[in-house]
mmCIF file as gemmi writes it, N, C-alpha and C atoms, coordinates in Angstrom:
data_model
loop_
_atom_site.group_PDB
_atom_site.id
_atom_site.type_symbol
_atom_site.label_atom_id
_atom_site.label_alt_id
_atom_site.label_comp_id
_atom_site.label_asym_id
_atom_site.label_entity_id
_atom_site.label_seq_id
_atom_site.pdbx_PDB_ins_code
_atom_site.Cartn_x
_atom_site.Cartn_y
_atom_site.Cartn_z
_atom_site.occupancy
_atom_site.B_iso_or_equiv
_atom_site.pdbx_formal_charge
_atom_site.auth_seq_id
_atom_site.auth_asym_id
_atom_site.pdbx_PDB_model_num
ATOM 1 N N . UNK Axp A 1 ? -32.265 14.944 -193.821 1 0 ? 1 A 1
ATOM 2 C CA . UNK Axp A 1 ? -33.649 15.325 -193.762 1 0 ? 1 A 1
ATOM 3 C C . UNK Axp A 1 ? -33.832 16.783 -194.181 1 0 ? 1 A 1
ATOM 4 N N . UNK Axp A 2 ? -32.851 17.645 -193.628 1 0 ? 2 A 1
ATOM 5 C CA . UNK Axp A 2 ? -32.878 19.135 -194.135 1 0 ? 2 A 1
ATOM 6 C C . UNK Axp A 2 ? -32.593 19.562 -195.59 1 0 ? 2 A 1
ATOM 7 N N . UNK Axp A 3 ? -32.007 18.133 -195.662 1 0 ? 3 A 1
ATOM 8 C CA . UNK Axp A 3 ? -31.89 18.826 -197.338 1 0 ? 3 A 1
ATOM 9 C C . UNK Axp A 3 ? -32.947 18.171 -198.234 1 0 ? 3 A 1
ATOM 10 N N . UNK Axp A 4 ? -33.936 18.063 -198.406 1 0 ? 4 A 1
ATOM 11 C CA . UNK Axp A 4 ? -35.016 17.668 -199.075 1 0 ? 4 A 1
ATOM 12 C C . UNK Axp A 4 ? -36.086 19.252 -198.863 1 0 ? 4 A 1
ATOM 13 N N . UNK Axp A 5 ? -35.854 19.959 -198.361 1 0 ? 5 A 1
ATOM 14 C CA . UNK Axp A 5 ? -36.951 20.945 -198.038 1 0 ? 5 A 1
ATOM 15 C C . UNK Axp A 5 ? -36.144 22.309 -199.28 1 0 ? 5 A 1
ATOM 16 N N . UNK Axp A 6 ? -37.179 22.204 -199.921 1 0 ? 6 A 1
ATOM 17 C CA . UNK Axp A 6 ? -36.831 23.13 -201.102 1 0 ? 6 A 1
ATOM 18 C C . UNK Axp A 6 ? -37.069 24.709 -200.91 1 0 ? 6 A 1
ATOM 19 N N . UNK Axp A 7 ? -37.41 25.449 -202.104 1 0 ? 7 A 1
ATOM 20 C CA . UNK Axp A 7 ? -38.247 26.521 -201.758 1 0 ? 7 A 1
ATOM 21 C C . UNK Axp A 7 ? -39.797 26.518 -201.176 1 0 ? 7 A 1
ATOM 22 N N . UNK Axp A 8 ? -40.679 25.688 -201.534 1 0 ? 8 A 1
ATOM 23 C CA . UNK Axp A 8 ? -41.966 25.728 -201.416 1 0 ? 8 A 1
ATOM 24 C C . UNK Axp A 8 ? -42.093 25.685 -199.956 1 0 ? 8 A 1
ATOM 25 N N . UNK Axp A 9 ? -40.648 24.48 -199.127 1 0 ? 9 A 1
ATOM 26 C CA . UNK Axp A 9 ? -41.52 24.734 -197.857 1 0 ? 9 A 1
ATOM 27 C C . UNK Axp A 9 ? -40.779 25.749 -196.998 1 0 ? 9 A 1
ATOM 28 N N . UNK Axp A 10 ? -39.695 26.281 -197.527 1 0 ? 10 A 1
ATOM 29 C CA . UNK Axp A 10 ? -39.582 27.533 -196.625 1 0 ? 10 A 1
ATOM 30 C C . UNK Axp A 10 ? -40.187 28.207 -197.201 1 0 ? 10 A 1
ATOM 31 N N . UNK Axp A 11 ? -40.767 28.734 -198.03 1 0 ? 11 A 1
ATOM 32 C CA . UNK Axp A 11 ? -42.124 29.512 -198.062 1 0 ? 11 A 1
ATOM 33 C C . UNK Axp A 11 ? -43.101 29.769 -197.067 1 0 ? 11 A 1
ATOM 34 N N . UNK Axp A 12 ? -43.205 28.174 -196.752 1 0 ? 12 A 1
ATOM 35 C CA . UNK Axp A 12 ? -44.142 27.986 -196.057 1 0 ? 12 A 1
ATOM 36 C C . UNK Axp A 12 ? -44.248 28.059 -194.832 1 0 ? 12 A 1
ATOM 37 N N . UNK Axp A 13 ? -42.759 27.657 -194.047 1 0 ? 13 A 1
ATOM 38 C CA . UNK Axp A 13 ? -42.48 27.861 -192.921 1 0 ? 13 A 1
ATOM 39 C C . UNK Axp A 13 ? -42.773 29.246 -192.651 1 0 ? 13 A 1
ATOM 40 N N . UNK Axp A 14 ? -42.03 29.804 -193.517 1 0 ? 14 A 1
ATOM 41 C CA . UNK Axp A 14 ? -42.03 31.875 -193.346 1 0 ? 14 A 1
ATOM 42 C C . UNK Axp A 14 ? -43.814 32.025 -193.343 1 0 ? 14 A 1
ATOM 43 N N . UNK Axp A 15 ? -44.259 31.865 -193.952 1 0 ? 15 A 1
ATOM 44 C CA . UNK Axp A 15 ? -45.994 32.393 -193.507 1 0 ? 15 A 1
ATOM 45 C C . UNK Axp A 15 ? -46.41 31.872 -192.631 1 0 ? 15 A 1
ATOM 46 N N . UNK Axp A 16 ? -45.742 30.845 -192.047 1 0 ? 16 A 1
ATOM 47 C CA . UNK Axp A 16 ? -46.372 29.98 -190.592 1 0 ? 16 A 1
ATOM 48 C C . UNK Axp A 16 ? -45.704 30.943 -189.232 1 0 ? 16 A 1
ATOM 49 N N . UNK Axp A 17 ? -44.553 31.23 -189.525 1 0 ? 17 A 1
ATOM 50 C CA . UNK Axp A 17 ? -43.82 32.161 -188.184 1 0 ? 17 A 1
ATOM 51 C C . UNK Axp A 17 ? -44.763 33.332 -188.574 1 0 ? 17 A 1
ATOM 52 N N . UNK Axp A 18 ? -44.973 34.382 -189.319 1 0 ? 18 A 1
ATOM 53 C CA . UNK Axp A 18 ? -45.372 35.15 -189.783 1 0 ? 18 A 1
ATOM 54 C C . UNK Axp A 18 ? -46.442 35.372 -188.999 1 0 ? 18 A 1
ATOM 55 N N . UNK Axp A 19 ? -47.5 34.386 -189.023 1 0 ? 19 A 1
ATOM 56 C CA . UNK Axp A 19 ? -49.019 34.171 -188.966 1 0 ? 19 A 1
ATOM 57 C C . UNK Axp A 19 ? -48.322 33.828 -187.199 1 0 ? 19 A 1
ATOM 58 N N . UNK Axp A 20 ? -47.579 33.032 -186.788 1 0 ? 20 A 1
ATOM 59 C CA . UNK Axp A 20 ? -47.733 32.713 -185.402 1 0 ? 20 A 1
ATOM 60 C C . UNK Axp A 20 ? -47.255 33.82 -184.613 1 0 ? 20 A 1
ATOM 61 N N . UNK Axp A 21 ? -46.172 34.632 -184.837 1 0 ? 21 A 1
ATOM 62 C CA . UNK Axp A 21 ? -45.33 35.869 -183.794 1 0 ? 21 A 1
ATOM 63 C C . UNK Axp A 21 ? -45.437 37.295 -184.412 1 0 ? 21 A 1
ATOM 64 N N . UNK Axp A 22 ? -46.425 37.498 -185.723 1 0 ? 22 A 1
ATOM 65 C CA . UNK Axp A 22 ? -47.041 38.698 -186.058 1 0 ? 22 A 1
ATOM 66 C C . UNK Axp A 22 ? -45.422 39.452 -186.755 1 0 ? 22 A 1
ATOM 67 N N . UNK Axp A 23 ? -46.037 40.306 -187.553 1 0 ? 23 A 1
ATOM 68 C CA . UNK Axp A 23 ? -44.653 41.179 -188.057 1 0 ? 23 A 1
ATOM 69 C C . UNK Axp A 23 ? -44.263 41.776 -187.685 1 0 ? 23 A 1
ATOM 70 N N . UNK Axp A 24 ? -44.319 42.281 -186.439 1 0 ? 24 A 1
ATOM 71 C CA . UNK Axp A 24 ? -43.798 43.69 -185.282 1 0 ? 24 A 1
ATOM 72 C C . UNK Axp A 24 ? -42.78 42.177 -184.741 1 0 ? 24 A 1
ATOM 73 N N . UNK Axp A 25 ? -43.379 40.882 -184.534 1 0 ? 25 A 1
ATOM 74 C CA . UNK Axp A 25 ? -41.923 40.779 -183.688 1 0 ? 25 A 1
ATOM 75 C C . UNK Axp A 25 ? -40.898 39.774 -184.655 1 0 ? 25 A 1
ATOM 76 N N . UNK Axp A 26 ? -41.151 39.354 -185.291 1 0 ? 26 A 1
ATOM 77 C CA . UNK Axp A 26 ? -40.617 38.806 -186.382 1 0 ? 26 A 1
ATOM 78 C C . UNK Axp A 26 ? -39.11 39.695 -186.482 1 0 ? 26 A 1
ATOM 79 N N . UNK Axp A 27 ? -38.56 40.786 -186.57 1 0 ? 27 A 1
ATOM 80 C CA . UNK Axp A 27 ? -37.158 41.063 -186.981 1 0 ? 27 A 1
ATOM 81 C C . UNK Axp A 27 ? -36.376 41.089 -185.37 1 0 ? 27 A 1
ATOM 82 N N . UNK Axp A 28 ? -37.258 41.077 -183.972 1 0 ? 28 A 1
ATOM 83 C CA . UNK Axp A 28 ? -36.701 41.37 -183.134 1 0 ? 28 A 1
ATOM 84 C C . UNK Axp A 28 ? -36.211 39.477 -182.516 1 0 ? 28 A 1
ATOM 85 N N . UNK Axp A 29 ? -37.306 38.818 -183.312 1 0 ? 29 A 1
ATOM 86 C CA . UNK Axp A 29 ? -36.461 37.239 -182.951 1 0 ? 29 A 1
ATOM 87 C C . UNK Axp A 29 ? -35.81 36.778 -184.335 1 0 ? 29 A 1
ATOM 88 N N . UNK Axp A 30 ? -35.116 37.858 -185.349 1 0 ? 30 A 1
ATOM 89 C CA . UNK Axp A 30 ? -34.181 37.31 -186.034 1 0 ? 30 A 1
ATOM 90 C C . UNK Axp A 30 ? -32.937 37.443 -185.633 1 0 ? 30 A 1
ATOM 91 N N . UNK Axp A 31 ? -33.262 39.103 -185.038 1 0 ? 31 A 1
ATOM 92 C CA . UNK Axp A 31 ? -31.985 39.834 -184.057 1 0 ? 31 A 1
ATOM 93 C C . UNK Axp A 31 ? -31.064 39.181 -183.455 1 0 ? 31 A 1
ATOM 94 N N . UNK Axp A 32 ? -32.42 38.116 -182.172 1 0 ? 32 A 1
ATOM 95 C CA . UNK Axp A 32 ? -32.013 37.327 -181.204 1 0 ? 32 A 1
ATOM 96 C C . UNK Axp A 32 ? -31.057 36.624 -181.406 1 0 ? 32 A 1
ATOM 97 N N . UNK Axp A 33 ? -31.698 35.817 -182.555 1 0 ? 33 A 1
ATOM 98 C CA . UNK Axp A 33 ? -30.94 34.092 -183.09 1 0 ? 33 A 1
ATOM 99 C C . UNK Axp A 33 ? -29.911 34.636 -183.605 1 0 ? 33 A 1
ATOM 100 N N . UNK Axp A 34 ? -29.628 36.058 -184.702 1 0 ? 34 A 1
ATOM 101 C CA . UNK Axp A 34 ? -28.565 35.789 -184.917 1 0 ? 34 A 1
ATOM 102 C C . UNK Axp A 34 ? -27.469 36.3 -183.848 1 0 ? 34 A 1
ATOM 103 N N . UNK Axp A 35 ? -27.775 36.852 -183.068 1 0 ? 35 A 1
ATOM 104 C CA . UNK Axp A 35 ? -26.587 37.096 -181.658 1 0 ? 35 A 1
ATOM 105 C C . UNK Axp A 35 ? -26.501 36.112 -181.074 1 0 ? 35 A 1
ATOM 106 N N . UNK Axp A 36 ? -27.513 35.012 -180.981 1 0 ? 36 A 1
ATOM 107 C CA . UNK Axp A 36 ? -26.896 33.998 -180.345 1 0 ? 36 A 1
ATOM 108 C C . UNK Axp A 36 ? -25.911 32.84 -181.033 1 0 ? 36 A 1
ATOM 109 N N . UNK Axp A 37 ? -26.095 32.729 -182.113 1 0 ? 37 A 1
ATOM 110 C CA . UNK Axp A 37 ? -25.49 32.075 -183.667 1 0 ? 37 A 1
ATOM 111 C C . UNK Axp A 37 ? -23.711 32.814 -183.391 1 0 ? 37 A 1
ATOM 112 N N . UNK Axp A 38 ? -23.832 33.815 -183.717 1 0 ? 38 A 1
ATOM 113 C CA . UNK Axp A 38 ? -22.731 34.923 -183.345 1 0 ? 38 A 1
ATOM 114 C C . UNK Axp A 38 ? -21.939 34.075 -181.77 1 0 ? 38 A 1
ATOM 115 N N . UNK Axp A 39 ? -22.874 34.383 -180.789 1 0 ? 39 A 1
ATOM 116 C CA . UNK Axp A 39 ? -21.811 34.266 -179.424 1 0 ? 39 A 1
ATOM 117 C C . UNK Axp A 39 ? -21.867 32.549 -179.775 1 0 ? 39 A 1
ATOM 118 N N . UNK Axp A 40 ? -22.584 31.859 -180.072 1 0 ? 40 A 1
ATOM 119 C CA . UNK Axp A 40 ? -22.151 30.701 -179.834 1 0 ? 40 A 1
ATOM 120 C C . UNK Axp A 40 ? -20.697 29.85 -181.081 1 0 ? 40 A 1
ATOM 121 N N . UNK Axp A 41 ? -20.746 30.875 -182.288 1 0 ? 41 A 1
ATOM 122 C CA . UNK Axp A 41 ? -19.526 30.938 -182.714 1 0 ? 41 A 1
ATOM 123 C C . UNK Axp A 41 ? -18.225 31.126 -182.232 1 0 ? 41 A 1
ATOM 124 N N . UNK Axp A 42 ? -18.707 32.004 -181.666 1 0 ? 42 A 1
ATOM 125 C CA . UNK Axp A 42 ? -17.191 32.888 -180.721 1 0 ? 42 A 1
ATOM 126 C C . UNK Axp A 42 ? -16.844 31.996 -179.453 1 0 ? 42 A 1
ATOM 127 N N . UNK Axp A 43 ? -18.01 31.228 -179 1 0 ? 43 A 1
ATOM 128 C CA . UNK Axp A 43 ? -17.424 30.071 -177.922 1 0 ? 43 A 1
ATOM 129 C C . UNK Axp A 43 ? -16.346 28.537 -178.786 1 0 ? 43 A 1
ATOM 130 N N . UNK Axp A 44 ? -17.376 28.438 -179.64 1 0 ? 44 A 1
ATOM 131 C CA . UNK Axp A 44 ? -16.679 27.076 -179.991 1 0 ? 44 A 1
ATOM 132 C C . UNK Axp A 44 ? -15.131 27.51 -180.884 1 0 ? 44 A 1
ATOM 133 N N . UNK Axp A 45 ? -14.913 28.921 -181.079 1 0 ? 45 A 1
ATOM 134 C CA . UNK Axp A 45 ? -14.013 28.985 -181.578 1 0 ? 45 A 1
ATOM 135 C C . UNK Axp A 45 ? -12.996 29.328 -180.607 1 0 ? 45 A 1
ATOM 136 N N . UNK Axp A 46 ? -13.243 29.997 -179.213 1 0 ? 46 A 1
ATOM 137 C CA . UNK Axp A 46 ? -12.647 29.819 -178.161 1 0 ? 46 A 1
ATOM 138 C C . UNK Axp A 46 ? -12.05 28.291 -177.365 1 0 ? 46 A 1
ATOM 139 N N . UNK Axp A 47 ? -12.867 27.842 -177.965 1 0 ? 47 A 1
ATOM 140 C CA . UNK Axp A 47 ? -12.957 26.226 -177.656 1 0 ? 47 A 1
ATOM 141 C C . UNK Axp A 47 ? -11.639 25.425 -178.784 1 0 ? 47 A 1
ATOM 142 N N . UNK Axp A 48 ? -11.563 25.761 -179.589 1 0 ? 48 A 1
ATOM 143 C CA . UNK Axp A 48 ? -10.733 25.395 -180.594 1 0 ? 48 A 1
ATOM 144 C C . UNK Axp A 48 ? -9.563 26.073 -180.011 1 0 ? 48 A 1
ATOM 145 N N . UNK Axp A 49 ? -9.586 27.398 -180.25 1 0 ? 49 A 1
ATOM 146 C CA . UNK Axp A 49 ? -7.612 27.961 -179.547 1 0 ? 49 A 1
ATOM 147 C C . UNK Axp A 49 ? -7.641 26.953 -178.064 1 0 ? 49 A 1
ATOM 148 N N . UNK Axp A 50 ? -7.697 26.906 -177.129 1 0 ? 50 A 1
ATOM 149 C CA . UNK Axp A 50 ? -7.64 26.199 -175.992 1 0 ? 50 A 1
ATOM 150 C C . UNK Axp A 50 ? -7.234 24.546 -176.213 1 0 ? 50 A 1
ATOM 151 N N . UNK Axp A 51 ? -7.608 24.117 -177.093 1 0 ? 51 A 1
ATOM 152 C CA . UNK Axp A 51 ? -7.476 22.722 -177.669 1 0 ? 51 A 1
ATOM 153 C C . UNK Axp A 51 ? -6.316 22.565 -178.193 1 0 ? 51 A 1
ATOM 154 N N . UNK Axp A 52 ? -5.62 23.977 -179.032 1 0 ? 52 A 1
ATOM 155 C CA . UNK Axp A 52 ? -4.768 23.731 -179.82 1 0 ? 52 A 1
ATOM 156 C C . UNK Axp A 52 ? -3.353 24.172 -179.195 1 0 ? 52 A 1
């Protein structure tokens, strides 16, 4: 399903966050996600040595 969404609609998505959480907070919930992207890497890869 995710791969059918081209440029046009992340375009579109981006002016929809844009328009919904304003541009002051827009870089402070990219921050977020990517520290959480980050720690939740660092778990499942913790998860892997333990396995192995």
């Amino acid at each position: 399903m995710l791969g059918q969404v081209g440029i046009p609609g992340i375009i579109i998505l981006l002016v929809i966050c844009l328009i919904a959480f304003g541009s002051k907070n827009l870089p402070n919930i990219g921050r977020s996600l990517g520290e959480s992207l980050q720690e939740f890497k660092r778990g499942i890869s913790g998860l892997k040595e333990v396995f192995n």
